[in-house]
mmCIF file of the N, C-alpha and C atoms, coordinates in Angstrom:
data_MODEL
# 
_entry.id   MODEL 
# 
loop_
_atom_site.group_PDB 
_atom_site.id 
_atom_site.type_symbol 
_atom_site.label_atom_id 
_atom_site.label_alt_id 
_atom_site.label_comp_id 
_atom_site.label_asym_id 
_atom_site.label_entity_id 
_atom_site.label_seq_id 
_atom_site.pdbx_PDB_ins_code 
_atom_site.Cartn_x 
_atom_site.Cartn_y 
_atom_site.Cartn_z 
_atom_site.occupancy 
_atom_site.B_iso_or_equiv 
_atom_site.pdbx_formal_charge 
_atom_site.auth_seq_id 
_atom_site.auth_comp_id 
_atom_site.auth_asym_id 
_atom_site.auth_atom_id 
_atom_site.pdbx_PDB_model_num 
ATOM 1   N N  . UNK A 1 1  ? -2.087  3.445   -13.886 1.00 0.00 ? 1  UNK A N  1 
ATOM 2   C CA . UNK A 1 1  ? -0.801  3.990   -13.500 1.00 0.00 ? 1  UNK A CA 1 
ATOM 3   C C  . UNK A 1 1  ? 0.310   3.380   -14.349 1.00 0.00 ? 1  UNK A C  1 
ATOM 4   N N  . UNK A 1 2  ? 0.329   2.043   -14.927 1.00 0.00 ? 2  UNK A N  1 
ATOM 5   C CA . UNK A 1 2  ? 1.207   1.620   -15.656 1.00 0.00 ? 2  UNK A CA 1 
ATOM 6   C C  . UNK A 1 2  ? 1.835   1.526   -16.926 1.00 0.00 ? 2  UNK A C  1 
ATOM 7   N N  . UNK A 1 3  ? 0.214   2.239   -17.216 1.00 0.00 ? 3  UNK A N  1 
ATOM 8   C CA . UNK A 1 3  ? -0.114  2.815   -18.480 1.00 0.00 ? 3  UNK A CA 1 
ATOM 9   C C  . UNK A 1 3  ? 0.667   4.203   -18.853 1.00 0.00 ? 3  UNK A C  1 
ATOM 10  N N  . UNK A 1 4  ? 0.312   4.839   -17.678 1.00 0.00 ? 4  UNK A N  1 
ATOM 11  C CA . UNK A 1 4  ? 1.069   6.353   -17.896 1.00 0.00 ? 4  UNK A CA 1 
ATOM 12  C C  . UNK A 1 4  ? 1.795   6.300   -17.471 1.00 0.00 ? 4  UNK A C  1 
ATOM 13  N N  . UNK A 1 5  ? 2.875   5.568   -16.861 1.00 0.00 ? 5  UNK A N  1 
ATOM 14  C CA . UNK A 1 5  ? 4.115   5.043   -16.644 1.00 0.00 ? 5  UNK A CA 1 
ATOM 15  C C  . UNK A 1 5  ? 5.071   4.811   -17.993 1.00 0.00 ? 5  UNK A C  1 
ATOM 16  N N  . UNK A 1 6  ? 4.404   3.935   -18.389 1.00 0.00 ? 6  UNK A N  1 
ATOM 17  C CA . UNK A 1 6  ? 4.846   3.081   -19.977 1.00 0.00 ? 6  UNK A CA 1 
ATOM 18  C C  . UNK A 1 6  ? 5.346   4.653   -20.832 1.00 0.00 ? 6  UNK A C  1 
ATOM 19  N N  . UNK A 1 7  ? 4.460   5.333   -21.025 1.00 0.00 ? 7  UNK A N  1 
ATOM 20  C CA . UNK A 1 7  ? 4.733   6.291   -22.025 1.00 0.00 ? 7  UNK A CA 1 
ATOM 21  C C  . UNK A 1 7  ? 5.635   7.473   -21.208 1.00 0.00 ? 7  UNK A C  1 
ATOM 22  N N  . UNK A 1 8  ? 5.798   7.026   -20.425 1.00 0.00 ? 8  UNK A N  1 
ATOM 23  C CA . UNK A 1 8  ? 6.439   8.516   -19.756 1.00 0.00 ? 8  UNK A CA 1 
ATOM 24  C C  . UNK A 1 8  ? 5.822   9.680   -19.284 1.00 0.00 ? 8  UNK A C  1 
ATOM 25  N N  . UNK A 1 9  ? 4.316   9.238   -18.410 1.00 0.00 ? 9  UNK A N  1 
ATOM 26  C CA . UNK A 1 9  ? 3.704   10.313  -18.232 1.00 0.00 ? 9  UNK A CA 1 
ATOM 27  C C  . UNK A 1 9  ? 2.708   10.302  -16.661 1.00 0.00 ? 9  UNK A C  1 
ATOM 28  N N  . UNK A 1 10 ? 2.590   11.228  -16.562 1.00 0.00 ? 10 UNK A N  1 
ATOM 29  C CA . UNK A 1 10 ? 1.542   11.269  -15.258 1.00 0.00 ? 10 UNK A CA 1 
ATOM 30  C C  . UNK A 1 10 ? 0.301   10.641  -15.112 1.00 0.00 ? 10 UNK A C  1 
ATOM 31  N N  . UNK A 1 11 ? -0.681  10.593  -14.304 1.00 0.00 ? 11 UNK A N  1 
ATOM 32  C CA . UNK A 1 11 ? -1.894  9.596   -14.367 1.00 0.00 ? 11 UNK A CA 1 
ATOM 33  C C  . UNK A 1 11 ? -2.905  10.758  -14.749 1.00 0.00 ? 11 UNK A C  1 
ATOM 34  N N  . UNK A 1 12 ? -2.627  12.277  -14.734 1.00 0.00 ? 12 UNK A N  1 
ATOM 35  C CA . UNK A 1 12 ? -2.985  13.169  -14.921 1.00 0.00 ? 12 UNK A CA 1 
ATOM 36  C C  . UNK A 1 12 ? -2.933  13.393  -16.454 1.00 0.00 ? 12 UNK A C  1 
ATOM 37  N N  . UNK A 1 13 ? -2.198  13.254  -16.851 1.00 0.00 ? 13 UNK A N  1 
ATOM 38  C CA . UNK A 1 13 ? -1.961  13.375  -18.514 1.00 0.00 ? 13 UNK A CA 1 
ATOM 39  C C  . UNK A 1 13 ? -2.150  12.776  -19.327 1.00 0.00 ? 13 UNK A C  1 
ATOM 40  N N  . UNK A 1 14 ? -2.075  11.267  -18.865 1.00 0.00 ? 14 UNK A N  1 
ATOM 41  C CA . UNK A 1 14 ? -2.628  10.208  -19.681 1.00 0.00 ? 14 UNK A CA 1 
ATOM 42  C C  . UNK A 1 14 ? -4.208  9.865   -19.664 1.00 0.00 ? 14 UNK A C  1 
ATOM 43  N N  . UNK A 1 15 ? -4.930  9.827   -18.678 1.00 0.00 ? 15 UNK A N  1 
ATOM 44  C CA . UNK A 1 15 ? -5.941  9.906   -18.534 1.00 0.00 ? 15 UNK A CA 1 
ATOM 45  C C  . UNK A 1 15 ? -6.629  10.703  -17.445 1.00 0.00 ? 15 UNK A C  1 
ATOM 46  N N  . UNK A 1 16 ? -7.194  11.637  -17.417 1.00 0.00 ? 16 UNK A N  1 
ATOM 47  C CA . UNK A 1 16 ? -7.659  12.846  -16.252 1.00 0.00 ? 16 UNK A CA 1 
ATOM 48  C C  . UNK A 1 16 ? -8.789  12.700  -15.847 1.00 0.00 ? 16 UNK A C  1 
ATOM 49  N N  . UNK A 1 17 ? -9.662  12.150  -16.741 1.00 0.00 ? 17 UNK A N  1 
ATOM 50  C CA . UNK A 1 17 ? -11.000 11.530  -16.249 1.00 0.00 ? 17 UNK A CA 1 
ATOM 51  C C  . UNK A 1 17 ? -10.768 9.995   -15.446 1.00 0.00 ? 17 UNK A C  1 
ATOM 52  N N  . UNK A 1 18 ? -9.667  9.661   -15.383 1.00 0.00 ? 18 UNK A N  1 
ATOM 53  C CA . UNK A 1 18 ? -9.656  8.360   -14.501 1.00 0.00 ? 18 UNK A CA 1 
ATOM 54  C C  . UNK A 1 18 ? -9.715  8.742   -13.075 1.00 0.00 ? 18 UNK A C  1 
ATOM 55  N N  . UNK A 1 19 ? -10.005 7.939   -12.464 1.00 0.00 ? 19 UNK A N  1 
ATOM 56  C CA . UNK A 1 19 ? -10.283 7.670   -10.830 1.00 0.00 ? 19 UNK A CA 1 
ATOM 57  C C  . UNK A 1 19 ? -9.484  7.916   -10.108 1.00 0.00 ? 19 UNK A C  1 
ATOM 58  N N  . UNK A 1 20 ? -8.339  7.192   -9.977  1.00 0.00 ? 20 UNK A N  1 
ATOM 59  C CA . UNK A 1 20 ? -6.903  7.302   -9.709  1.00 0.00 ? 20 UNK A CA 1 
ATOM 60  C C  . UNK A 1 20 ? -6.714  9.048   -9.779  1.00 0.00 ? 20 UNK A C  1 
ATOM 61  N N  . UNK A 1 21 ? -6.490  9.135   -11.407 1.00 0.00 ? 21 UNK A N  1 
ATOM 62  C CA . UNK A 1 21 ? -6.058  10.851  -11.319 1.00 0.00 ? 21 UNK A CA 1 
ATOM 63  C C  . UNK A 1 21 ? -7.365  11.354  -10.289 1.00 0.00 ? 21 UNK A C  1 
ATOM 64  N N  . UNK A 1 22 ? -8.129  11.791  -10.611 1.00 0.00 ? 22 UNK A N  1 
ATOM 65  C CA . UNK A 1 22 ? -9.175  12.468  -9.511  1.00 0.00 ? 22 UNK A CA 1 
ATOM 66  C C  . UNK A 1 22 ? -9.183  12.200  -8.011  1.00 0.00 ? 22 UNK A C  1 
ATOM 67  N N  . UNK A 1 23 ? -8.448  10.854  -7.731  1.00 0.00 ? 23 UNK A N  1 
ATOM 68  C CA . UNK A 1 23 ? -8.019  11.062  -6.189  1.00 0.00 ? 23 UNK A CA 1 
ATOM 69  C C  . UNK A 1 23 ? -6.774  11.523  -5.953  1.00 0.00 ? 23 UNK A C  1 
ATOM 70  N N  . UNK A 1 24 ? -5.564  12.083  -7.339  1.00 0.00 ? 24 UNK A N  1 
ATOM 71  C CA . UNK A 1 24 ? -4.342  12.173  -6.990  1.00 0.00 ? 24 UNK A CA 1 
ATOM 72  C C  . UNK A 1 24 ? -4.802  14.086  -7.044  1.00 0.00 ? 24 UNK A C  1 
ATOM 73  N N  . UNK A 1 25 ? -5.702  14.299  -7.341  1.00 0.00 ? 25 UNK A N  1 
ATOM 74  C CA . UNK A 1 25 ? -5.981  15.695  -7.457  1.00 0.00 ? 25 UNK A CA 1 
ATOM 75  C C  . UNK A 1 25 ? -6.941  16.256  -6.520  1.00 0.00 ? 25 UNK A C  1 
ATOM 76  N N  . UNK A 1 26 ? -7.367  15.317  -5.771  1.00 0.00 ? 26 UNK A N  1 
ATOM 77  C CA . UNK A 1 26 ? -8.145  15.631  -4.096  1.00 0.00 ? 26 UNK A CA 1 
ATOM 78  C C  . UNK A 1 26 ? -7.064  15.850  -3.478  1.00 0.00 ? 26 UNK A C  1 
ATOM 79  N N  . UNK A 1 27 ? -5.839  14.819  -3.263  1.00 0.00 ? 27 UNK A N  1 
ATOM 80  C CA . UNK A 1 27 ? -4.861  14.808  -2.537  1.00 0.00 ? 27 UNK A CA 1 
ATOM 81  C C  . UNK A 1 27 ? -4.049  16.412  -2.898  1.00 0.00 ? 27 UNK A C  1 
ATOM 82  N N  . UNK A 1 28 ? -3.779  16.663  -4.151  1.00 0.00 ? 28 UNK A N  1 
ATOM 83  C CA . UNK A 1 28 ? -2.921  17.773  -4.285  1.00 0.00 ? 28 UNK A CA 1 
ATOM 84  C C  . UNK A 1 28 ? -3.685  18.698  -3.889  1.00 0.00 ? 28 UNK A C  1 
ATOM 85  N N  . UNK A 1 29 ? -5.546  19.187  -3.800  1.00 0.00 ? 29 UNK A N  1 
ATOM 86  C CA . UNK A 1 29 ? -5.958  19.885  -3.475  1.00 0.00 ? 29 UNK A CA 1 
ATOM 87  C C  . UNK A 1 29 ? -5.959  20.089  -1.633  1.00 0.00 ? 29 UNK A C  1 
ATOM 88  N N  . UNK A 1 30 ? -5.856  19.335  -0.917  1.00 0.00 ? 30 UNK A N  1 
ATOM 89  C CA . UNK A 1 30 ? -5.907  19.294  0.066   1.00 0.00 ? 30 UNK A CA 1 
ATOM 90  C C  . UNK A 1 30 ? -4.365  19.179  0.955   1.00 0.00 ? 30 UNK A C  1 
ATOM 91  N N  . UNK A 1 31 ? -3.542  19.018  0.170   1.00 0.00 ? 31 UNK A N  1 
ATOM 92  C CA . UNK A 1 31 ? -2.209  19.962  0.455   1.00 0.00 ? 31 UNK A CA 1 
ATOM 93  C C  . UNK A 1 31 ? -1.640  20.906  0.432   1.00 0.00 ? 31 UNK A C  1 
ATOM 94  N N  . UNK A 1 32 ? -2.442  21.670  -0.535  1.00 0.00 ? 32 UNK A N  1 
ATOM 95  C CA . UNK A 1 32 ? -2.300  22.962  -1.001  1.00 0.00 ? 32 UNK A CA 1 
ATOM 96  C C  . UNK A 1 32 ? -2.917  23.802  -0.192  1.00 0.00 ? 32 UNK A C  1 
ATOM 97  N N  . UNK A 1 33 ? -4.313  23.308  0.076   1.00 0.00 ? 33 UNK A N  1 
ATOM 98  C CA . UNK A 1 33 ? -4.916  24.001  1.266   1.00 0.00 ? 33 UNK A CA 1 
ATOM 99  C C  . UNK A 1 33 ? -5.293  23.855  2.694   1.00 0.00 ? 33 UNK A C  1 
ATOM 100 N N  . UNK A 1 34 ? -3.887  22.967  2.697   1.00 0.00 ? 34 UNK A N  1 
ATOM 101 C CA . UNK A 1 34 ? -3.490  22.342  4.413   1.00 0.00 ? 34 UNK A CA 1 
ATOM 102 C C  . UNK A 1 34 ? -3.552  23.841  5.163   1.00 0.00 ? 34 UNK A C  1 
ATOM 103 N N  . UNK A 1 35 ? -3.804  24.235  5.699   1.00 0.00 ? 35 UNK A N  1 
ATOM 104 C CA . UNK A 1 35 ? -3.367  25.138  7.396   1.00 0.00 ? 35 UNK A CA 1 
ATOM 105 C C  . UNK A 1 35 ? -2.807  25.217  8.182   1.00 0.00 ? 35 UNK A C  1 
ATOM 106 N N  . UNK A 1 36 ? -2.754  23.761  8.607   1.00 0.00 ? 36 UNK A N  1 
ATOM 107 C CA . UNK A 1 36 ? -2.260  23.131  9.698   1.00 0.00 ? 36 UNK A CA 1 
ATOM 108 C C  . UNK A 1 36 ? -0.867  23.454  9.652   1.00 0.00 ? 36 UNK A C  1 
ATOM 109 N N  . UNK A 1 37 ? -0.330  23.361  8.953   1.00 0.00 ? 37 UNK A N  1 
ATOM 110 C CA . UNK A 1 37 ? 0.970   23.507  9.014   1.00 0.00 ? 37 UNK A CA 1 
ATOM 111 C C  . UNK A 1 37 ? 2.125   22.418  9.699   1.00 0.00 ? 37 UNK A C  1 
ATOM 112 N N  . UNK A 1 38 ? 1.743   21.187  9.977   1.00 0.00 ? 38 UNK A N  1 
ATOM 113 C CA . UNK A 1 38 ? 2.475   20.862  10.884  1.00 0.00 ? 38 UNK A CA 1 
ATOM 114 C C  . UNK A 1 38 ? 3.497   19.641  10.290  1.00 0.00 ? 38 UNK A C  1 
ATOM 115 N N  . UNK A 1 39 ? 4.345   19.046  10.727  1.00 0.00 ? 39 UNK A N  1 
ATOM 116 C CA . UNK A 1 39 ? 5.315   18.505  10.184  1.00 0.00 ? 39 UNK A CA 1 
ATOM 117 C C  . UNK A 1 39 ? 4.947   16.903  10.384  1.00 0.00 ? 39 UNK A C  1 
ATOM 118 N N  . UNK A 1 40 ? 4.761   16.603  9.179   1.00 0.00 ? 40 UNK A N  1 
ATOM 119 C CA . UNK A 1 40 ? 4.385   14.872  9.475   1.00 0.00 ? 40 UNK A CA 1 
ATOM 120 C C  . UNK A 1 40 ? 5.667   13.847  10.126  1.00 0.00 ? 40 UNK A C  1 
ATOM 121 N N  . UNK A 1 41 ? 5.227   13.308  10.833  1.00 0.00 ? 41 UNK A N  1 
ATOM 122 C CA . UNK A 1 41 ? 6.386   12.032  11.069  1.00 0.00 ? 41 UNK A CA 1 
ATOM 123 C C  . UNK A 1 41 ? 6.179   10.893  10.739  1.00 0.00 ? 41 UNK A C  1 
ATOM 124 N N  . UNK A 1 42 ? 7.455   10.209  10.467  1.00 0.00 ? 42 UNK A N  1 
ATOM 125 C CA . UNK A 1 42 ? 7.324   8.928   9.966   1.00 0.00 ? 42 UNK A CA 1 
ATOM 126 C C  . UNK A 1 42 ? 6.831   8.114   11.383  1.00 0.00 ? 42 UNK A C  1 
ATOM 127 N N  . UNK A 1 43 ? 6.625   6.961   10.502  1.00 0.00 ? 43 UNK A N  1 
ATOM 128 C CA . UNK A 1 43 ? 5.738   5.495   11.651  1.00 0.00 ? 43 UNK A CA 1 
ATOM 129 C C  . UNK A 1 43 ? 6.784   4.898   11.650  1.00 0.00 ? 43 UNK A C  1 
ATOM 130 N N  . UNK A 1 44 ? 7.132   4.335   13.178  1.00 0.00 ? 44 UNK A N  1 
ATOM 131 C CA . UNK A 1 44 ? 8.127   3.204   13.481  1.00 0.00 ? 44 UNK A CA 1 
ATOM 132 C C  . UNK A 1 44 ? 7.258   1.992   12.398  1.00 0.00 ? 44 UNK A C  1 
ATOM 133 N N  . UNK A 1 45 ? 8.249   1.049   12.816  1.00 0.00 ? 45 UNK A N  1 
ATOM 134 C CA . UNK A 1 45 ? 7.891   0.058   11.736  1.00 0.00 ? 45 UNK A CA 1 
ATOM 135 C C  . UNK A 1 45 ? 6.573   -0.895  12.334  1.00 0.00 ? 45 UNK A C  1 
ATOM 136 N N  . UNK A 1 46 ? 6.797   -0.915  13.610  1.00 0.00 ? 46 UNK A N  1 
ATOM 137 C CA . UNK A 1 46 ? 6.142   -1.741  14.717  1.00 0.00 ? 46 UNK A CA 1 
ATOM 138 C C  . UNK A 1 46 ? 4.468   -1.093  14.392  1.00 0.00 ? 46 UNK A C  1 
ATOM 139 N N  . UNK A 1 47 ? 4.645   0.425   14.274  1.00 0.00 ? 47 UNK A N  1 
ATOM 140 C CA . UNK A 1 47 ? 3.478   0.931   14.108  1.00 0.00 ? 47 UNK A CA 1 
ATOM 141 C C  . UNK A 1 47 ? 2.407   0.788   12.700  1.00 0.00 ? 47 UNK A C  1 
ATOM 142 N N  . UNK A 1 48 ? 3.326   0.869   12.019  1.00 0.00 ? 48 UNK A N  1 
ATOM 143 C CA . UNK A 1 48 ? 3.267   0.344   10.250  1.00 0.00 ? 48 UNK A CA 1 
ATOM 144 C C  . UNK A 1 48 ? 2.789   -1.204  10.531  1.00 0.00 ? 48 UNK A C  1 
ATOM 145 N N  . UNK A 1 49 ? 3.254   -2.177  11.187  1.00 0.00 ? 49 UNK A N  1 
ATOM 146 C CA . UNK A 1 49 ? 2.772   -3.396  10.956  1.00 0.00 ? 49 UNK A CA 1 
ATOM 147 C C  . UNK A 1 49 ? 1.039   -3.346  11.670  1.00 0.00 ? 49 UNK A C  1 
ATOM 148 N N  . UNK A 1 50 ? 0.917   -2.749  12.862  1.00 0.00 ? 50 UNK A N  1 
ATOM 149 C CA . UNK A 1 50 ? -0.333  -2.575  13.721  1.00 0.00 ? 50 UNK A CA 1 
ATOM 150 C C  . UNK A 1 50 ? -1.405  -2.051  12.588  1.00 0.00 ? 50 UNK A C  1 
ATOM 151 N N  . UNK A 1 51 ? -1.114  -0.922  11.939  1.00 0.00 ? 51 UNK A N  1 
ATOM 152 C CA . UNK A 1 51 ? -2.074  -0.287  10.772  1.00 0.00 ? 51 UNK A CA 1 
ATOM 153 C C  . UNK A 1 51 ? -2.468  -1.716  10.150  1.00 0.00 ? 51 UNK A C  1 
ATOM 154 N N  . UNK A 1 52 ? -1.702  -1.908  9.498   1.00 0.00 ? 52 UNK A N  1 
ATOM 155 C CA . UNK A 1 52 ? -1.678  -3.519  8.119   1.00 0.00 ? 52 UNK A CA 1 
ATOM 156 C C  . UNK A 1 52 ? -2.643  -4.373  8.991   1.00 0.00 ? 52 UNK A C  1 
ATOM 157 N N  . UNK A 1 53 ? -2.333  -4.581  10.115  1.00 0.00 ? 53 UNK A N  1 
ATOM 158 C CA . UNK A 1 53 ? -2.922  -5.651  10.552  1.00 0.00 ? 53 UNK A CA 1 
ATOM 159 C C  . UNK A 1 53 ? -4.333  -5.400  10.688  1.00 0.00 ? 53 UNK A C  1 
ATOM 160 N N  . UNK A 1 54 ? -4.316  -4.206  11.347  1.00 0.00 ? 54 UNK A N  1 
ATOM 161 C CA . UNK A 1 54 ? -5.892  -3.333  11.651  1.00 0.00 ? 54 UNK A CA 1 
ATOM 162 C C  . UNK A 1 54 ? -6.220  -3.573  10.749  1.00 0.00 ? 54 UNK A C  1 
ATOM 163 N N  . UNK A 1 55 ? -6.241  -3.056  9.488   1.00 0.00 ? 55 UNK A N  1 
ATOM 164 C CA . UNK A 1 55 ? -6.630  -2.787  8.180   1.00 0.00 ? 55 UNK A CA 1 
ATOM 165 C C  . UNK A 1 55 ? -7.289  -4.187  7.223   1.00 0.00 ? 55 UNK A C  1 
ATOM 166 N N  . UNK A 1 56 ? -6.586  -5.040  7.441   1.00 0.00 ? 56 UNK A N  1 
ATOM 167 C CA . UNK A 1 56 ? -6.454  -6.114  7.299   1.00 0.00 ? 56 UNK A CA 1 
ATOM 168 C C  . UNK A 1 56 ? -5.539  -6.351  5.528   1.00 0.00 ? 56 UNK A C  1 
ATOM 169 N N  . UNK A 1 57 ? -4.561  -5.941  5.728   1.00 0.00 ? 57 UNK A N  1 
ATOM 170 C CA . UNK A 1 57 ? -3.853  -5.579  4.581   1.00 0.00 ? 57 UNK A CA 1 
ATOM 171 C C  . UNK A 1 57 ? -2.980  -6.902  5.102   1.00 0.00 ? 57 UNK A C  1 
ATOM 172 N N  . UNK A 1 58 ? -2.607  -7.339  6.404   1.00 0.00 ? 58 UNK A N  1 
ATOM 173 C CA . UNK A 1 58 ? -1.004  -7.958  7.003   1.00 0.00 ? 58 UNK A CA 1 
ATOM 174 C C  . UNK A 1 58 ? -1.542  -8.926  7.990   1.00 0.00 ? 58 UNK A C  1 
ATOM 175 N N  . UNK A 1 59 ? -1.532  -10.158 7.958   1.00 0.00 ? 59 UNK A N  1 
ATOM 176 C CA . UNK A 1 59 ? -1.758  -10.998 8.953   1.00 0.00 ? 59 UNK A CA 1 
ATOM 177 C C  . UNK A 1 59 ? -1.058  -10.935 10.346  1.00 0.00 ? 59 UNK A C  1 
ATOM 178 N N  . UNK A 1 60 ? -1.474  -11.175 11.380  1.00 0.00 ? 60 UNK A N  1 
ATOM 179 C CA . UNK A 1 60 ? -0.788  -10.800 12.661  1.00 0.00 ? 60 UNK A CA 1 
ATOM 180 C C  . UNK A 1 60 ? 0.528   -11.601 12.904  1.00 0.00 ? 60 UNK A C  1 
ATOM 181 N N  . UNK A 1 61 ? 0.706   -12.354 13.738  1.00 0.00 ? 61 UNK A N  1 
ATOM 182 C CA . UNK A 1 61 ? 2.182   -13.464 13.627  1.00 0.00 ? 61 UNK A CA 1 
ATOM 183 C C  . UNK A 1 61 ? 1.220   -14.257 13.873  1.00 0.00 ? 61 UNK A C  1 
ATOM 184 N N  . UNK A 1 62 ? 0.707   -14.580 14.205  1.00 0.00 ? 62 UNK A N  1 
ATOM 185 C CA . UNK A 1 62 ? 0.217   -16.110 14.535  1.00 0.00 ? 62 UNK A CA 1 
ATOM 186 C C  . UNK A 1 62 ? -0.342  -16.576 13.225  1.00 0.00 ? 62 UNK A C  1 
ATOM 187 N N  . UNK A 1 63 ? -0.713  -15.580 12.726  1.00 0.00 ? 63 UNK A N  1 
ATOM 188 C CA . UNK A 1 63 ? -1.390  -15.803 10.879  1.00 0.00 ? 63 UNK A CA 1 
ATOM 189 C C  . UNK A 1 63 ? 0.098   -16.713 9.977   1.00 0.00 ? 63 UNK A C  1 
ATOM 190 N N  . UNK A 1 64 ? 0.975   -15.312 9.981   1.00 0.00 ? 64 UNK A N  1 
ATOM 191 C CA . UNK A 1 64 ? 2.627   -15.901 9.703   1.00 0.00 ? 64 UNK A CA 1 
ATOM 192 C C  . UNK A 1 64 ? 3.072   -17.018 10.061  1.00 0.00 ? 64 UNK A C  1 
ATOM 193 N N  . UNK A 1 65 ? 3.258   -17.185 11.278  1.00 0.00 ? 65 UNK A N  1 
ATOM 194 C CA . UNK A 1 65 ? 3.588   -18.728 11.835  1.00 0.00 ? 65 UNK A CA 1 
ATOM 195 C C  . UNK A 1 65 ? 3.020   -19.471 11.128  1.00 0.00 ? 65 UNK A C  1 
ATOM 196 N N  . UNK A 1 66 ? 1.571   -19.926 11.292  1.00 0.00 ? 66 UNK A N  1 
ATOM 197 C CA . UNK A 1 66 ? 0.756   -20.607 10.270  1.00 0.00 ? 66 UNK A CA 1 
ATOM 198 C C  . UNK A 1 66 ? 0.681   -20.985 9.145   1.00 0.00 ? 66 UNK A C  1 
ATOM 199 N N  . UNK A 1 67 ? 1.030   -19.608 8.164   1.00 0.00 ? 67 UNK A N  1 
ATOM 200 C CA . UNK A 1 67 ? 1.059   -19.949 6.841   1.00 0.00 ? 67 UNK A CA 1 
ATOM 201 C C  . UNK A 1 67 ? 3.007   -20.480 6.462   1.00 0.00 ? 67 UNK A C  1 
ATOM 202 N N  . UNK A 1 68 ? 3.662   -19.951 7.648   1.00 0.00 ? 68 UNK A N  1 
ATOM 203 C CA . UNK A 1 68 ? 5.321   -20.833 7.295   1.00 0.00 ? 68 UNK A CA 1 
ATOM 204 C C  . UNK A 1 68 ? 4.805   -22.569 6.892   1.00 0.00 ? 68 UNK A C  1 
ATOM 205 N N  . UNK A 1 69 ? 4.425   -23.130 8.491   1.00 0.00 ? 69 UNK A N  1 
ATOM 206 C CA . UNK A 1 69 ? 3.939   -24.084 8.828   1.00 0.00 ? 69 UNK A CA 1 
ATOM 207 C C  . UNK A 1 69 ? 3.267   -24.547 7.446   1.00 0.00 ? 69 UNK A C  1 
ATOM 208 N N  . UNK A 1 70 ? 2.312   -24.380 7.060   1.00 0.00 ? 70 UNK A N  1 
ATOM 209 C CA . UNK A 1 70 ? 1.772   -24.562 5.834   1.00 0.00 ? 70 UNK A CA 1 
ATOM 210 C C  . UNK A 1 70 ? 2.726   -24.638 4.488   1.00 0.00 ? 70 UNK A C  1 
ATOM 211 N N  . UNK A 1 71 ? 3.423   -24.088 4.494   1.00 0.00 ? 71 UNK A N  1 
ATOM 212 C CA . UNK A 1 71 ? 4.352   -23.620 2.824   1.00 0.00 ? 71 UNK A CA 1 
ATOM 213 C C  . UNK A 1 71 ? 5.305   -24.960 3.321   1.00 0.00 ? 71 UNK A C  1 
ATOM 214 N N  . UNK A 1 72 ? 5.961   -25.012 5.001   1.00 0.00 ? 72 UNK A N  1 
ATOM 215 C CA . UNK A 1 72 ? 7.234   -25.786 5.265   1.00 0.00 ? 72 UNK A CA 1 
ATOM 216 C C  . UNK A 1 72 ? 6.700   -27.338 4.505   1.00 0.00 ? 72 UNK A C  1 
ATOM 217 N N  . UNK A 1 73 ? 4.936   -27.741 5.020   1.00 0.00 ? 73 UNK A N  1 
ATOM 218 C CA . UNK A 1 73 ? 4.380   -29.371 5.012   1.00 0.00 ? 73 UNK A CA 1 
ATOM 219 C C  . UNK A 1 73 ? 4.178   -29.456 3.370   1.00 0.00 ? 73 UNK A C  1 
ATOM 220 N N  . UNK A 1 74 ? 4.329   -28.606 2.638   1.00 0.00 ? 74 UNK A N  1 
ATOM 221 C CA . UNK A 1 74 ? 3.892   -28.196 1.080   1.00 0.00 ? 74 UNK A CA 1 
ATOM 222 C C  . UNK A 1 74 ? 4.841   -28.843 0.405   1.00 0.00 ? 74 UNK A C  1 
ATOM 223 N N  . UNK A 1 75 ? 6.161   -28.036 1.401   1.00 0.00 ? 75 UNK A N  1 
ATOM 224 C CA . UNK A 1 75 ? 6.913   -28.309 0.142   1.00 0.00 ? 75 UNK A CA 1 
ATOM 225 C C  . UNK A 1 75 ? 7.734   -29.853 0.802   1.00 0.00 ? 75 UNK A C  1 
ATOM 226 N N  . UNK A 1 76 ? 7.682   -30.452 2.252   1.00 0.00 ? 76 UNK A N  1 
ATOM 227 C CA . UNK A 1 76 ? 7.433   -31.647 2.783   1.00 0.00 ? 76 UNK A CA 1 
ATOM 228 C C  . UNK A 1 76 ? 7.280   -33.122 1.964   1.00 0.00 ? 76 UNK A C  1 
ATOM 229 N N  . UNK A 1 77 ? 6.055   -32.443 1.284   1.00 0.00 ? 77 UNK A N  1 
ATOM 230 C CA . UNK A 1 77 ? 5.005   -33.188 0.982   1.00 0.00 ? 77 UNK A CA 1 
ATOM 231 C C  . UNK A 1 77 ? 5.178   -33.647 -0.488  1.00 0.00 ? 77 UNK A C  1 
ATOM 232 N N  . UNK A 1 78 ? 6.262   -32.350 -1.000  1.00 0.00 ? 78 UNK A N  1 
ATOM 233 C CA . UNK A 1 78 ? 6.042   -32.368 -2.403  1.00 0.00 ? 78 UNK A CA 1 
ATOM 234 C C  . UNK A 1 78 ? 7.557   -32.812 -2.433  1.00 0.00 ? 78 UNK A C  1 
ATOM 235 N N  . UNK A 1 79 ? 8.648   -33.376 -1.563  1.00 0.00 ? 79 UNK A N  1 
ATOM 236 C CA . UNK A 1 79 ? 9.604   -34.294 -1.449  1.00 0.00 ? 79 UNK A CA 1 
ATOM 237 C C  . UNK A 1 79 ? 9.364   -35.572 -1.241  1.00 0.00 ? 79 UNK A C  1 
ATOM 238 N N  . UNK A 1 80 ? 8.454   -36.131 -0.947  1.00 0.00 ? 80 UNK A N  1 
ATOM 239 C CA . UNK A 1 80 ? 8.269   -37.609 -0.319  1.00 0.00 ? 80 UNK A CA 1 
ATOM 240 C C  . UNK A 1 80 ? 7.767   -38.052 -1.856  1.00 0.00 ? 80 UNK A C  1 
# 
C-alpha cells in the first residue's frame, strides 16, 4: 500500500496480483452486489473498544493500568 501510495496510485494499479489488491476487489465485488440494501451505522466508541479487545487487537483496562504502572517504574527507575 505504501508503495502505491508513493507513486500516486491505487493497490490495484500498482500491483493487481497482490493480496491486498485481491481483497480490495472481493470487497468492491461484494458491494456492488450487496441486496440488502441497508444503511450501515457507525459503532459508539465503547463498542469499538469491546471489538479490539475481543479481537485481541486492544488490551482491556486492567491490561492499561498495568502497562502505565510499568512505563511510570521505567522511567522511575531510569531517574534514580
Amino acid at each position: 500500500l505504501q508503495r502505491a501510495e508513493i507513486r500516486r496510485m491505487t493497490v490495484e494499479q500498482y500491483s493487481p496480483e497482490d493480496n491486498q489488491a485481491q481483497e480490495y476487489n472481493t470487497l468492491a465485488e461484494k458491494i456492488i452486489n450487496n441486496e440488502k440494501l441497508t444503511i450501515p451505522t457507525p459503532l459508539e466508541m465503547d463498542e469499538l473498544e469491546e471489538l479490539l479487545i475481543e479481537f485481541g487487537l486492544l488490551g482491556d483496562e486492567d491490561d492499561r493500568q498495568k502497562q502505565i504502572a510499568e512505563q511510570d517504574a521505567a522511567l522511575k527507575a531510569g531517574k534514580a
